[in-house]
N, C-alpha and C positions, 0 to 999 in steps of 0.2 A: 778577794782582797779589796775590790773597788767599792763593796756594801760596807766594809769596817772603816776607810776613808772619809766617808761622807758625813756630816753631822758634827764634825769635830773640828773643833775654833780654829782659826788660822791653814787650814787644811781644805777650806770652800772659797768660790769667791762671790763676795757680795751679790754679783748679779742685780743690783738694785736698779730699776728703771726712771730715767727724769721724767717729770712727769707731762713736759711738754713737748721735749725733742727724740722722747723713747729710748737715747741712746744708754747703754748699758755699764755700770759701773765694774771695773776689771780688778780692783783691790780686793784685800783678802777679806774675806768676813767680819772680822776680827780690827777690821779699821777706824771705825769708830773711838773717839766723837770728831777723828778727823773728815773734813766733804769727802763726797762722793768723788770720782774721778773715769773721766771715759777716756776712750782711745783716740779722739778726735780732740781732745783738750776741753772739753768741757768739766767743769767744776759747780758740786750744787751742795746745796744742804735742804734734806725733806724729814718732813714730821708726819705724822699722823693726820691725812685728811681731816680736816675741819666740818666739810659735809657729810661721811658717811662714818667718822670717829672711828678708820681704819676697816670695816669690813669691807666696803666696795661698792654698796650698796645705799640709794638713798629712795625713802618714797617706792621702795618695789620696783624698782630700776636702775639699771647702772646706772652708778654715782658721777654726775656732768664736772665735778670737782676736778676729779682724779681718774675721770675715763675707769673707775672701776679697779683702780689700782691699790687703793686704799691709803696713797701719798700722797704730799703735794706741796709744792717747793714752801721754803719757809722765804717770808716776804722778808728782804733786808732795810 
């Protein structure tokens, strides 16, 4: 039951990490293009690393950007 669950919109949660306080987004998947939102009140909004264009990786090394995350806050 818990393998048919998983992968299907609104039914996961985000789990998206800030890219500089790590703390972890608790909204559903499916939240978007609403921010991000943690447990501790934090609110953000992230893109696509700019250094490593999302794989994590820059130069053959974790990406200094995004710690390797592949995100990274969008400047306001």
């Amino acid at each position: 039951m818990e393998a048919r669950r998983r992968n299907q919109p609104g039914t996961d949660l985000c789990a998206r990490r800030q890219a500089v306080t790590q703390v972890e987004c608790y909204l559903p998947d499916t939240h978007y293009p609403l921010p991000h939102r943690a447990l501790d009140g934090t609110v953000w909004h992230d893109a696509l690393c700019h250094g490593c264009h999302g794989s994590g990786w820059a130069e053959d090394a974790i990406c200094g950007v995004c710690n390797g995350g592949g995100f990274a806050l969008l400047e306001s």
